[in-house]
C-alpha positions in Angstrom: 31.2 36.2 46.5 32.1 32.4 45.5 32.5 32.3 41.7 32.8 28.8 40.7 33.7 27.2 36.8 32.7 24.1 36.1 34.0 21.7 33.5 31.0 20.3 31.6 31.8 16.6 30.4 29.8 15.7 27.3 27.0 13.6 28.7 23.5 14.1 27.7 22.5 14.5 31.8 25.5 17.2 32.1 24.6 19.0 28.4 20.9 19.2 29.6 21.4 21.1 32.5 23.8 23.1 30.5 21.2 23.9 27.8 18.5 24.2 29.9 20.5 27.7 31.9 19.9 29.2 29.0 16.4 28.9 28.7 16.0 29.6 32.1 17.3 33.1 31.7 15.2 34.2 29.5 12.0 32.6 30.7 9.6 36.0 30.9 11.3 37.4 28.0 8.8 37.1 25.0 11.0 37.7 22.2 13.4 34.8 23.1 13.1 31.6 20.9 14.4 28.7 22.8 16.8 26.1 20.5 15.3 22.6 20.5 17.1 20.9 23.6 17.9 17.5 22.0 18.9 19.2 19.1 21.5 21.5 21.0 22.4 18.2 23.2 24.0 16.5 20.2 25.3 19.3 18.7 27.7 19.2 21.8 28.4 15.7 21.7 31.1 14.3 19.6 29.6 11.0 18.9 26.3 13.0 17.4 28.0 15.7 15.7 30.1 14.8 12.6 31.9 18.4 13.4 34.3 16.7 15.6 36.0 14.8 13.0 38.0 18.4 13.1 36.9 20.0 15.7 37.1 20.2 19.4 35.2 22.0 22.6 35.1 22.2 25.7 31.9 23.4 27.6 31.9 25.3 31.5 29.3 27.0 33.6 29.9 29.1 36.0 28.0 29.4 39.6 27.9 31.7 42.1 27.1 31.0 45.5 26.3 27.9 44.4 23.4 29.2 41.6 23.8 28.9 38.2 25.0 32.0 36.5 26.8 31.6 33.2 27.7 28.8 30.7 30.6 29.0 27.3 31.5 26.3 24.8 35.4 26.9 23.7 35.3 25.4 20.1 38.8 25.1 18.4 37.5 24.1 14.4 40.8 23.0 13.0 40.3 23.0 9.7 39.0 26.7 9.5 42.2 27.9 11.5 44.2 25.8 8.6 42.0 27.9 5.4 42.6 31.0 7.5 45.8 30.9 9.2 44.9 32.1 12.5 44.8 30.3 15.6 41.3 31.3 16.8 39.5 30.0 19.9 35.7 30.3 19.4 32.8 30.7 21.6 29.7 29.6 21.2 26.5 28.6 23.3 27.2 31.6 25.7 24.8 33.0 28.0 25.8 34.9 31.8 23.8 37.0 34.6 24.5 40.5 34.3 27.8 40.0 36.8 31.3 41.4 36.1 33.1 38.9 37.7 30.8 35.7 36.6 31.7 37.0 32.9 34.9 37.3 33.5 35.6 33.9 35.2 33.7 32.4 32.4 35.4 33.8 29.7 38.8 33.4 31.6 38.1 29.5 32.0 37.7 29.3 27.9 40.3 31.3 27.4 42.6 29.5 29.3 41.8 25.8 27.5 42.3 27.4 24.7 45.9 29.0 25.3 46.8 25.4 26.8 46.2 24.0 23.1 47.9 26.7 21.0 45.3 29.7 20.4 45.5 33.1 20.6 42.8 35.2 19.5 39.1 34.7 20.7 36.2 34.9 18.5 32.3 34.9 18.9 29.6 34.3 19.6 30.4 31.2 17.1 29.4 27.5 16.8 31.2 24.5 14.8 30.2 25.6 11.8 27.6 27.9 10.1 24.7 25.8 10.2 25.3 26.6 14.3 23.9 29.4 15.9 26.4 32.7 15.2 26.6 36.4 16.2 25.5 38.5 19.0 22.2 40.7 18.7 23.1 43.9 19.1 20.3 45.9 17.4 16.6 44.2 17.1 16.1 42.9 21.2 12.8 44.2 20.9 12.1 41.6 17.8 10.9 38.3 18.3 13.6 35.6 17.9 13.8 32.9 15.0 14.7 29.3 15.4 17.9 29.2 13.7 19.2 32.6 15.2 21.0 34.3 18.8 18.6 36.2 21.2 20.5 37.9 24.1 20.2 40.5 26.4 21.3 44.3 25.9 24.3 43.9 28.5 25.8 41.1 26.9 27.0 43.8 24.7 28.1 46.4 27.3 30.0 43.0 28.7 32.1 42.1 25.6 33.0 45.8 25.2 33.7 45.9 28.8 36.4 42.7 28.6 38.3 44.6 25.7 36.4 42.2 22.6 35.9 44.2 19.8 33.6 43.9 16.2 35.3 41.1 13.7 31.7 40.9 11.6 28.6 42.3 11.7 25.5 40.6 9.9 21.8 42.2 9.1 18.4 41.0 9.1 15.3 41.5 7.4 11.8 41.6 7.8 10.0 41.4 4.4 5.7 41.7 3.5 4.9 39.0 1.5 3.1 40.8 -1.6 -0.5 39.9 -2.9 1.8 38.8 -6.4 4.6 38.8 -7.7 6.4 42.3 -8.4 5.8 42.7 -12.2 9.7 44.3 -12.4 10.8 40.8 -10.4 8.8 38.8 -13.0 10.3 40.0 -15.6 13.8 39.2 -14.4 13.4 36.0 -13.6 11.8 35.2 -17.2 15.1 36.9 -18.4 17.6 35.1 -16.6 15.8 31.8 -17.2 15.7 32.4 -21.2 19.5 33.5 -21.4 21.2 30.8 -19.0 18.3 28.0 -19.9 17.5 28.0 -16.3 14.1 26.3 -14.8 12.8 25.9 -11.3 11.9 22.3 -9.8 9.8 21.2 -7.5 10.0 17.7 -5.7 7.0 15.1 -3.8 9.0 13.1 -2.7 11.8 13.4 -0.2 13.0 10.0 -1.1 13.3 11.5 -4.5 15.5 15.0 -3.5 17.4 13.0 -1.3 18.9 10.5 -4.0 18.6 13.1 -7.0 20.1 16.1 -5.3 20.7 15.4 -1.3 24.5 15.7 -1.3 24.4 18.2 -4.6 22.5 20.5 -2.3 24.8 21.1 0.2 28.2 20.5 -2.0 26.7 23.6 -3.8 26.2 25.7 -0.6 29.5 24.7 0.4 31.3 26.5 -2.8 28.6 29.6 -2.5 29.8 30.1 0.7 33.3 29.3 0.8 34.6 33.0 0.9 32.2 33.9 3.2 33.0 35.1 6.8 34.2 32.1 9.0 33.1 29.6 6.5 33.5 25.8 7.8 33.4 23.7 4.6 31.1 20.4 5.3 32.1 17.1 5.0 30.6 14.2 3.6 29.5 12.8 7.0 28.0 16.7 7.6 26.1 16.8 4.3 23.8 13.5 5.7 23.7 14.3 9.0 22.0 17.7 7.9 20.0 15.6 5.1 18.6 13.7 8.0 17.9 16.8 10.6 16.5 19.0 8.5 14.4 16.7 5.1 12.0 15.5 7.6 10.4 19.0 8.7 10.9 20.9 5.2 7.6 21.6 3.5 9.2 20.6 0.0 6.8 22.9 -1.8 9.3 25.6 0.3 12.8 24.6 -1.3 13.0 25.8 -4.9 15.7 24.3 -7.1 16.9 26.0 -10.3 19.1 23.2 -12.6 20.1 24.1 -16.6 19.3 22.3 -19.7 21.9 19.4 -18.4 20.0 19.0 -15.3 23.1 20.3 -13.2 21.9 22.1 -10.1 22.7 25.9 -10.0 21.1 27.5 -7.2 18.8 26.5 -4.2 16.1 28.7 -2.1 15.3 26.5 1.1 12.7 28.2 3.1 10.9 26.8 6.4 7.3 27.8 7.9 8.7 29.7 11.6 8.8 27.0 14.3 9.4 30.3 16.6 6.1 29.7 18.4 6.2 26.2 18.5 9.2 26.6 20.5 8.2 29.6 22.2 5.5 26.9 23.5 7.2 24.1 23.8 10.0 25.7 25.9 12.4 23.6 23.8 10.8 20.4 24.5 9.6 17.4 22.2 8.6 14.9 24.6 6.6 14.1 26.7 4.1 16.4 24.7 6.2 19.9 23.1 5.3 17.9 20.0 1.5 18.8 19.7 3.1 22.8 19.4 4.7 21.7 15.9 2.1 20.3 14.1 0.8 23.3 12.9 4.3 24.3 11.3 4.6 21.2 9.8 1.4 22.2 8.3 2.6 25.7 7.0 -0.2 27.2 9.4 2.0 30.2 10.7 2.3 33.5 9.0 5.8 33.7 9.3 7.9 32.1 6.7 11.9 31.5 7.6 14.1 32.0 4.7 16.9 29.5 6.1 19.4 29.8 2.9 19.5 30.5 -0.6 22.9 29.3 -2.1 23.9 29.9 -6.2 26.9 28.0 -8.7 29.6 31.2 -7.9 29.5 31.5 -11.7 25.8 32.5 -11.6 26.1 35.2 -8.4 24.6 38.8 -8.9 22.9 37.2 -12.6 19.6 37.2 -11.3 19.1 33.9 -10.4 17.6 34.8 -7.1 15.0 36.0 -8.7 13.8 32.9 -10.6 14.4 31.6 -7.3 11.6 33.9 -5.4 9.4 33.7 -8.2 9.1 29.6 -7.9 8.7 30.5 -3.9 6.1 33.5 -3.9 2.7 32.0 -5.3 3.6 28.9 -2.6 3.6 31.6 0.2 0.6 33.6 -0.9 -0.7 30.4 -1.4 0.0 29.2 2.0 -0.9 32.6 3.8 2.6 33.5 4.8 2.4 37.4 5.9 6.2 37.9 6.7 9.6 36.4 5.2 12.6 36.5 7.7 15.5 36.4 5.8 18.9 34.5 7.8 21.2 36.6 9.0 23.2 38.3 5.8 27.1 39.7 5.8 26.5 43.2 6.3 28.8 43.7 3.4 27.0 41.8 1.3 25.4 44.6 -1.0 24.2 42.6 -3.8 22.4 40.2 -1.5 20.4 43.1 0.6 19.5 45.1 -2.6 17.2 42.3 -3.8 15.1 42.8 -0.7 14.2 46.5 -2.3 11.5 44.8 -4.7 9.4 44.5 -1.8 8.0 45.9 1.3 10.9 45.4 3.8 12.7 46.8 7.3 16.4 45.8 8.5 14.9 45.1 12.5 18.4 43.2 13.0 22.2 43.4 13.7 24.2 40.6 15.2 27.6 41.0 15.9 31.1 38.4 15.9 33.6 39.8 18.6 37.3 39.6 18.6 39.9 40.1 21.5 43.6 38.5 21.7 44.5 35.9 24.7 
């Protein structure tokens, strides 16, 4: 059988077809949440995505007898292998028919651009940085998706373990019943914390407002929270506006709680999103020339799902109860708004202190997604 890699050059015609195998593979699967196609197009370009300014990525597909069977992005991000060290190839955007020697082609094709620049360890499923889709699913297939997560098959698993890869990082989900009020326990923390730091939430009307008052704060505190975390790919200042602009438009703001001190100096951030998961579902990934009638009622906060994208605190303030002020702002809004379920992001599954919150209320872990590792 003819296995054939193709080089995928980073034009929006060339990227569509690229994005589009993936959907196409899971197209009767009805927990697979397709990624907004324009929005995975210019992830992949390097004049859209600011992520280029240190990284670089090459994507492929592969084709058997002439049929589309498998696609990869190699991503070298520069200045993560300069914090770590290491001189790690990642792979992102990866989807392949259950074929040994399409896999193998594939992953032979990224591996080999990456040895030709310098790299010798593979490590994935990851994207330019963490606001990109990461991590396998190995546990959860028969959950439905969420918009800013990785559904894949069972055998993409038996695949990786097949070609030698091996677990790097594991993260968890969770599946949490939004309570008729808050938890009186919860309550009371939050009133604590609030009194001894001289803490207060904030909401905002205006996204003209949060933009100029805290825009850039925002994300210059998510990237401290997070800079210890797994993989972490600090954001620059070109980043921090081109996220302003994708994501201000489509947050309900009554969804994004902000907790500042006495000074007014932001110290922690919940930014939640109403599920777009059936919109997309829908949609199949498409806006135009009329996916966009599937996202009105999202925009509205007219599902019952409710993502929880990020919450992000001053590392001074971790494990003081601050997420707790945090949920309390956020809990009347989704009671209010007839949210059923919270789905929390994808959490390291080290990360104790962060799970144990979730024990306040009615909750199941329904996820595990998985980073692999193998040398080249």
């Amino acid at each position: 059988m003819a296995i054939d890699i193709i080089q995928i050059p980073a034009r929006r015609k060339d990227l569509k077809r690229f994005v589009k195998f993936g959907i196409d593979l899971y197209k009767d699967n009805e927990y697979y949440i397709p990624p907004l196609i324009s929005g995975d197009i210019n992830t992949l370009i390097p004049a859209k995505n600011p992520a280029f300014e240190y990284c670089e990525a090459q994507s492929f597909m592969a084709y058997k007898n002439g049929k589309a069977a498998g696609r990869i992005t190699a991503i070298i991000n520069h200045r993560v292998n300069d914090r770590t060290g290491h001189n790690d190839l990642r792979f992102g955007f990866v989807d392949f028919i259950d074929d040994d020697e399409v896999v193998d082609a594939l992953f032979e094709a990224a591996a080999r651009w990456g040895k030709e620049r310098g790299m010798t360890s593979m490590v994935g499923p990851m994207g330019f940085t963490d606001m990109d889709h990461e991590g396998m699913l190995v546990e959860g297939f028969a959950e439905t998706g969420t918009m800013a997560t990785i559904y894949n098959y069972p055998y993409y698993v038996r695949q990786m373990e097949r070609m030698g890869f091996v677990k790097d990082a594991d993260w968890l989900e969770f599946r949490m019943t939004v309570p008729q009020s808050i938890p009186e326990k919860y309550a009371r923390i939050a009133d604590i914390v609030a009194k001894k730091y001289g803490l207060r939430t904030i909401k905002f009307t205006s996204r003209r407002k949060l933009r100029q008052q805290y825009g850039h704060a925002l994300f210059e505190l998510i990237n401290e929270a997070y800079d210890n975390l797994y993989g972490y790919s600090p954001l620059s200042p070109r980043q921090i506006d081109y996220y302003i602009d994708m994501y201000l438009g489509i947050l309900r703001l009554e969804d994004v709680s902000i907790v500042i001190d006495n000074e007014d100096r932001l110290i922690g951030v919940g930014i939640s999103i109403t599920s777009f998961s059936n919109a997309l579902r829908r949609s199949r990934g498409k806006l135009f020339p009329l996916g966009w009638r599937h996202f009105i009622k999202p925009l509205r906060g007219k599902e019952d799902v409710v993502d929880l994208l990020l919450v992000a605190v001053r590392p001074e303030f971790q494990n003081k109860g601050v997420n707790a002020l945090i949920f309390c702002d956020l809990l009347p809004v989704y009671i209010r708004n007839g949210y059923k379920y919270a789905e929390s992001n994808p959490e390291y599954e080290g990360n104790g202190s962060v799970q144990k919150q979730w024990d306040y209320f009615e909750h199941r872990q329904h996820r595990r997604r998985r980073a692999f590792r193998r040398g080249i």
